[in-house]
C-alpha positions as a Markdown table, in Angstrom:
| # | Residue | x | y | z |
|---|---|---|---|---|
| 1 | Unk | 38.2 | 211.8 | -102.6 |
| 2 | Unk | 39.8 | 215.1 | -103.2 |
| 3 | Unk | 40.4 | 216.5 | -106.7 |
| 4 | Unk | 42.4 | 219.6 | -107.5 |
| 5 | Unk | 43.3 | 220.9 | -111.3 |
| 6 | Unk | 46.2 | 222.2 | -111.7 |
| 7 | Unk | 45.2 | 225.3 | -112.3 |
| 8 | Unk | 44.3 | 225.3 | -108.6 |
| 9 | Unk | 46.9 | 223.6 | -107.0 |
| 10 | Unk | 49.3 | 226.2 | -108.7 |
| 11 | Unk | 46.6 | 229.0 | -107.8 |
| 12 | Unk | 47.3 | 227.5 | -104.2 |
| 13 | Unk | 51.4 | 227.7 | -104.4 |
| 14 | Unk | 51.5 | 231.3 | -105.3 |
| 15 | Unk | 49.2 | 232.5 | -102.7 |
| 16 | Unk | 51.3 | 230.4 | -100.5 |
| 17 | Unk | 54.8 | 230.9 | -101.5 |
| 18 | Unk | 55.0 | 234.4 | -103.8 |
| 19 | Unk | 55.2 | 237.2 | -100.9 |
| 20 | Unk | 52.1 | 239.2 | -102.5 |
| 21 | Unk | 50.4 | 237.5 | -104.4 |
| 22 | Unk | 46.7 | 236.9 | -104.7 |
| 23 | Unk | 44.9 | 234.3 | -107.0 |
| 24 | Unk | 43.2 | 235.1 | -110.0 |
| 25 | Unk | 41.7 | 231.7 | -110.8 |
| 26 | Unk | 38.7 | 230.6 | -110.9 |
| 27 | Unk | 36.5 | 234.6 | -110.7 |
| 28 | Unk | 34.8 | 236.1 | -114.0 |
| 29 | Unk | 35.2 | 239.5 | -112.1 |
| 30 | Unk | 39.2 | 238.3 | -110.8 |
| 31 | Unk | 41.1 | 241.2 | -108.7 |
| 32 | Unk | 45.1 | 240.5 | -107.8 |
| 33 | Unk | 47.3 | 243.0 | -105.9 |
| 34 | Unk | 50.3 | 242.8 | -104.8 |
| 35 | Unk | 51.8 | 241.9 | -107.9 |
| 36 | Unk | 55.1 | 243.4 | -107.9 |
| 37 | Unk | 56.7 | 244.8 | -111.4 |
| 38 | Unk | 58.6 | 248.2 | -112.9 |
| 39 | Unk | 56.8 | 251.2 | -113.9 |
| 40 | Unk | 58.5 | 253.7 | -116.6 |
| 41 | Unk | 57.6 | 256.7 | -117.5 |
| 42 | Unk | 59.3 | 257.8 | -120.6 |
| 43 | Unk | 59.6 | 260.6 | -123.3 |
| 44 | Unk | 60.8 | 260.8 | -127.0 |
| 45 | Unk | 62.5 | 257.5 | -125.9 |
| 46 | Unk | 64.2 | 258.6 | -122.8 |
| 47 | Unk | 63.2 | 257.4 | -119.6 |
| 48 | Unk | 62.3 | 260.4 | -117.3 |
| 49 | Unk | 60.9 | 257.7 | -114.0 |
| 50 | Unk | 61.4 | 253.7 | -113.4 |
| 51 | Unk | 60.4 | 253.0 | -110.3 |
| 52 | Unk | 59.1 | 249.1 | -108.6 |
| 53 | Unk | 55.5 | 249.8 | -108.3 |
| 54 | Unk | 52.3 | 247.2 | -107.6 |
| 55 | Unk | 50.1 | 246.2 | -110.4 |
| 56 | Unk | 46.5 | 244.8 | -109.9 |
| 57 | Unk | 44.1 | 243.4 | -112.3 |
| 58 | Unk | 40.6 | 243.8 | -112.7 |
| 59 | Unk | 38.4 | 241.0 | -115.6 |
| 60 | Unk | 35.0 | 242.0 | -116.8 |
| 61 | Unk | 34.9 | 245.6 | -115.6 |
| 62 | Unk | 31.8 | 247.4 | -117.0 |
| 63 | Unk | 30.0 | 244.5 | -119.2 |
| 64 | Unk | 26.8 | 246.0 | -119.5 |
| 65 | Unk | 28.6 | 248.8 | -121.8 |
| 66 | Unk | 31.4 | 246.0 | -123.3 |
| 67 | Unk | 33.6 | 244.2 | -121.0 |
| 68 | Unk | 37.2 | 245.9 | -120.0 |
| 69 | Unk | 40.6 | 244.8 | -118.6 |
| 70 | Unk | 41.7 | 247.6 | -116.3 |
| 71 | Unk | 44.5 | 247.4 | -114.3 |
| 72 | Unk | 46.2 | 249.7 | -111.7 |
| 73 | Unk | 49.2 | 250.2 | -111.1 |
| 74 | Unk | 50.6 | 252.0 | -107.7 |
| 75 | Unk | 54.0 | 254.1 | -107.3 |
| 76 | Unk | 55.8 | 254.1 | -104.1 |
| 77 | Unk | 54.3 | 257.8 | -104.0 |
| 78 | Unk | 50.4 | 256.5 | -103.9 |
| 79 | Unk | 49.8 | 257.7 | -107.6 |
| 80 | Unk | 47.8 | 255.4 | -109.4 |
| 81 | Unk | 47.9 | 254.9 | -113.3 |
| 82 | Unk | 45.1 | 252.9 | -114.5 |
| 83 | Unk | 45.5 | 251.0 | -117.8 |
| 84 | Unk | 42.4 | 249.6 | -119.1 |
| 85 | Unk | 41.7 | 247.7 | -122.7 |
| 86 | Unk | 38.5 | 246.1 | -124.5 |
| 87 | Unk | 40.1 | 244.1 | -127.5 |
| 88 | Unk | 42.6 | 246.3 | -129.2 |
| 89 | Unk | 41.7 | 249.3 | -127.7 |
| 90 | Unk | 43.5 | 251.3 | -125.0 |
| 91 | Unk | 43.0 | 253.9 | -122.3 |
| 92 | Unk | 46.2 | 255.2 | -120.2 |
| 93 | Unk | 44.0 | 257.4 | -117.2 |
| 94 | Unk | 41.2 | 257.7 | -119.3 |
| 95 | Unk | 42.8 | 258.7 | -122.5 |
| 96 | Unk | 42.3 | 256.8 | -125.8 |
| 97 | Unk | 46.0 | 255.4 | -126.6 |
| 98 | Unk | 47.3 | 256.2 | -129.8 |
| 99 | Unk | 50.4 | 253.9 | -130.1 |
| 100 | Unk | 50.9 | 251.3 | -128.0 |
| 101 | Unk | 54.0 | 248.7 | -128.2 |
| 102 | Unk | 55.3 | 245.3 | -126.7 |
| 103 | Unk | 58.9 | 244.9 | -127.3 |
| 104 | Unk | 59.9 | 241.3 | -125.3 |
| 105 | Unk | 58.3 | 241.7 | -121.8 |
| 106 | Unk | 58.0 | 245.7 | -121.5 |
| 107 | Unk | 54.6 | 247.0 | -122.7 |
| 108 | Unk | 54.4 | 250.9 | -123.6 |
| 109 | Unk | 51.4 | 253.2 | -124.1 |
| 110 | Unk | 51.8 | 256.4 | -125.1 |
| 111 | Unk | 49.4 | 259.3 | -123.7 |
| 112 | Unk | 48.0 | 261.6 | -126.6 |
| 113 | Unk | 47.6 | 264.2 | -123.7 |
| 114 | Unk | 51.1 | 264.3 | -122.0 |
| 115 | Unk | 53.2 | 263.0 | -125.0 |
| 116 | Unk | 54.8 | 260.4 | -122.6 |
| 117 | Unk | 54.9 | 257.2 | -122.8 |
| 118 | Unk | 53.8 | 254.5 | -119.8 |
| 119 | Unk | 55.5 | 251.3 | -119.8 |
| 120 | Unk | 55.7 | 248.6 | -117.8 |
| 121 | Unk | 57.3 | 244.9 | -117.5 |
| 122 | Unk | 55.4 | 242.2 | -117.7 |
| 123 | Unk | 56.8 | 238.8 | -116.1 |
């Protein structure tokens, strides 16, 4: 007799039926890509680039040193920004984030370094 949670059987209709998209369930060190979203670059409020780009998540990155939650983020260009987060703390590229807001389904982290602000959608 075969038993599937649902976790698993919904697991098994994205992979199936959402162009792109790669399971998560199921791994302590999960990896997705291909999951398709908006990337926004923007300044003192203003948005400077919004473009579709791919974002892909990494669980348990780096546990012997704490555990992270990094995820990447391709443009259509190849450029990579790489998000990553242990609790409450942030790091946009490498840099500590100082301010960092979810308004609805758009997430923004603001780079010390640059002054701009990296946003995305989520959903």
């Amino acid at each position: 007799m075969l038993r599937f949670s649902i976790l698993s059987l919904l697991a098994l209709f994205l992979a199936t039926f959402v162009p792109g998209h790669q399971s998560v369930v199921g791994s302590s060190n999960a990896h997705a890509q291909g999951i398709m979203t908006i990337c926004i670059v923007q300044r003192g409020g203003r948005e400077i680039s919004r473009k579709p780009c791919t974002r892909s998540v990494e669980q348990n990155v780096g546990c012997s040193e704490g555990c992270k939650r990094v995820q990447r983020f391709r443009w259509p260009d190849g450029d990579v920004t790489v998000l990553a987060n242990q609790e409450e703390s942030f790091e946009l590229n490498g840099v500590a984030v100082n301010n960092f807001k979810i308004d609805g389904s758009r997430w923004c982290f603001e780079n010390p370094r640059t002054g701009n602000s990296f946003c995305y959608l989520d959903g």
